[in-house]
C-alpha positions, 0 to 999 in steps of 0.5 A: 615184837618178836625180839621182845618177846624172846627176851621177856620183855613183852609177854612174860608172866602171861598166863597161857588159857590153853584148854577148853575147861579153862577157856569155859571157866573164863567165859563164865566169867564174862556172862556173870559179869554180863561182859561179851564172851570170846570165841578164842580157843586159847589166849593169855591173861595177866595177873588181873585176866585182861588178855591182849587176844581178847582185846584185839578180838573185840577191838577193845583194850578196855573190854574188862569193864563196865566203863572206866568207873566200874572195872573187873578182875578174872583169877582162874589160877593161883599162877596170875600172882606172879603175873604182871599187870599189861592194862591197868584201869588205874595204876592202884590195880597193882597195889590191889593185886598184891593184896588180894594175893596176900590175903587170899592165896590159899582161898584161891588156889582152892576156890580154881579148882572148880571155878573162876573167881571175879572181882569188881573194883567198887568206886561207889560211883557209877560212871566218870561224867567228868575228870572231877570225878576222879578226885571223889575216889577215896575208897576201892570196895574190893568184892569177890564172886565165883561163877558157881556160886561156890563161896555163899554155897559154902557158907550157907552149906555150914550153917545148914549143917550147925543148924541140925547139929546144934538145934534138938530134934533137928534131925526129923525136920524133912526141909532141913535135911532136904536142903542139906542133901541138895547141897552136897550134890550139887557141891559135894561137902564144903565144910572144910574147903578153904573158901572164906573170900571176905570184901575189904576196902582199898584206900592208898589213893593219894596219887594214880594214873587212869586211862578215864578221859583218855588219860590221867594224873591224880594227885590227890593228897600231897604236899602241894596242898590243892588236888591236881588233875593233869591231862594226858591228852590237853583238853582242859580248858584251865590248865595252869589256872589256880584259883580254883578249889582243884588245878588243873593241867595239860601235859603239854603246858609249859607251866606244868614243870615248873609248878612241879619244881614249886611244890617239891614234887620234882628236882635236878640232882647229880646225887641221884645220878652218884647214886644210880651212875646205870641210870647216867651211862644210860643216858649217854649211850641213848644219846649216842645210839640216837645220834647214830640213826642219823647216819646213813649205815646203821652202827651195830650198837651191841658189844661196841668196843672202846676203841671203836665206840670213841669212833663212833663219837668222833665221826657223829661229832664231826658230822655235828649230829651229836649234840652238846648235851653228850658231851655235858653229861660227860663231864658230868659222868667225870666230876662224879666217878672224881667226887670232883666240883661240878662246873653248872656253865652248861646245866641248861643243855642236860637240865631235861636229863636231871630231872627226877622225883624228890626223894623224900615223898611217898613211894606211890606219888614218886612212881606217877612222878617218875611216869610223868617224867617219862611222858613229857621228857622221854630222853631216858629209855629204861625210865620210859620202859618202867613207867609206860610200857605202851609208849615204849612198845609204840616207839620200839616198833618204829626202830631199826633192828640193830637198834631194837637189839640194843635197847633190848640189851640195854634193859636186861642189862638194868633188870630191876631198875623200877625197885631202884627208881622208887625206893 
């Protein structure tokens, strides 16, 4: 993973915890919400505080929570805004991320300079006993507490301090005064401190992804009507039936694409490849570059020139390990550059390589769309990267290394493509 890393596509936007103020702050965290504290000395937090070393110390990618309905966020620092989310409970995490940075920036920024802020993530439910339970989530209560107690010290410490101002003779009442003095040194004066983090409600959670169960899809209101559960990792019993008040599907249900085709959740389109023709010259130089594998002496992939890149395909296609599907999508690339008519004869063989979101939904329903693409079809490299990272890194660390340069070309190459895809 060295190369990724190198190259900010794995670990980037990490916050470094490297001091032991810091390291304290973030176990005081964990003993408020009754988590297990870390012996680490220094690791690296997201943008909501999971830390890959903490995971890998525990031996638990999910120790951030109290089961999957009841997950938690550490902020320590003002820099996890522009942290990226590396495990996200559910997909909304992002979207709940950006809110809370946008309403609270400052309250942050002043509340880390004595203390951790945590967050839990309020589903009014106290564990998944079932997938179903999944569809009753309508609302996110987003609560905040500090591990010092600092934002009820602050309010209370103000209307202590009302209270002698405002109420006759309140300067002779010894209790008053008393609670008034332990609060300023406990605190020191709190008045002015911009500290007020008030709980607020989340409720865009038409359609998201979680890790519950394994891994799964919700779609919960959108065009098709009934809410639909698809299961990463096929274990219902009903996939594909729809008689019931919800459907249900396994990942690897045939039925599963074209169900998503019948609802309008998904379409073959060449205009989305006029659109985004990256996305097009991608899909071919993978095709290429994996046909390439197939060879017994690796092809250095990065800087191929023309010349020795229509090599390339003459010697896979002589060998016949370059398959239809190259050539096809070529013809494609062709008639696109030429606003020429499209010949269909050979859409069976590229058909997986067209599928995308219909356009016309909501930029959240279209991203787990995207997701699912990229989880039953996988052609497509700079899709999977954008919307599964975890599938991405499994799959890297199986690659060549002159492959694995490729690919991490490929990607710097097309920075931003998630904005593109989901616009």
């Amino acid at each position: 993973m060295l190369k990724l890393i190198q190259s900010g596509l794995f670990g980037g936007q990490l916050f470094h915890v490297a001091t032991k103020e810091l390291v304290e702050r973030y176990n005081a965290c964990l003993d408020d919400i009754g988590l297990e504290r870390t012996e680490l000395n220094e690791f690296h937090i997201d943008g909501w505080g999971w830390s890959p070393e903490i995971a890998d110390e525990q031996q638990n990618k999910q120790y951030l929570c109290h089961g999957s309905a009841n997950p938690y966020a550490i902020i320590i620092s003002p820099e996890q805004q522009q942290g990226s989310l590396y495990y996200p409970y559910h997909s909304f995490d992002w979207d709940i991320h950006q809110q809370v940075f946008e309403k609270y920036a400052k309250q942050i920024t002043d509340i880390t300079t004595d203390c951790g802020l945590w967050l839990a993530l309020d589903q009014d439910i106290s564990a998944y006993r079932s997938p179903q339970d999944l569809l009753m989530i309508d609302v996110v209560k987003v609560q905040f507490k500090t591990t010092k107690n600092l934002i009820t010290a602050a309010r209370e410490q103000r209307e202590l301090v009302r209270t002698y101002f405002d109420r006759p003779m309140a300067w002779a009442d010894p209790e008053l005064r008393r609670k008034i003095g332990e609060s300023g040194l406990e605190y020191g004066d709190l008045r002015f401190r911009n500290l007020d983090v008030l709980p607020f409600p989340f409720t865009n959670i038409r359609a998201f992804y979680t890790t519950a169960f394994d891994g799964l899809y919700v779609l919960r209101d959108t065009v098709i009507g009934k809410p639909v559960l698809i299961h990463q990792n096929n274990t219902s019993t009903v996939s594909g039936e729809l008689e019931h008040a919800h459907v249900e599907f396994n990942l690897n249900d045939p039925a599963l694409v074209g169900y998503l085709f019948s609802k309008g959740l998904v379409e073959h389109s060449y205009a989305h490849f006029k659109e985004m023709p990256e996305l097009l010259d991608h899909e071919l130089d993978l095709l290429l570059a994996n046909a390439s594998l197939k060879l017994k002496e690796p092809v250095e992939l990065t800087d191929l020139s023309d010349s020795k890149k229509k090599g390339l395909i003459h010697t896979l296609q002589s060998k016949g390990v370059l398959g239809e599907d190259y050539f096809e999508l070529e013809e494609v690339k062709r008639a696109l550059q030429r606003d020429e008519a499209i010949d269909t004869k050979g859409e069976a063989a590229i058909r997986d390589h067209l599928i995308h979101p219909v356009k016309d939904q909501d930029p959240q329903v279209r991203t787990i769309i995207w997701q699912l693409i990229a989880n039953i079809f996988g052609v497509n490299e700079l899709v999977r990267y954008t919307f599964n990272k975890p599938d991405f890194y499994h799959r890297y660390k199986t690659w060549p290394d002159h492959f694995q340069r490729w690919i991490i070309t490929e990607l710097q190459e097309n920075h931003g493509i998630f904005r593109k895809l989901t616009a």
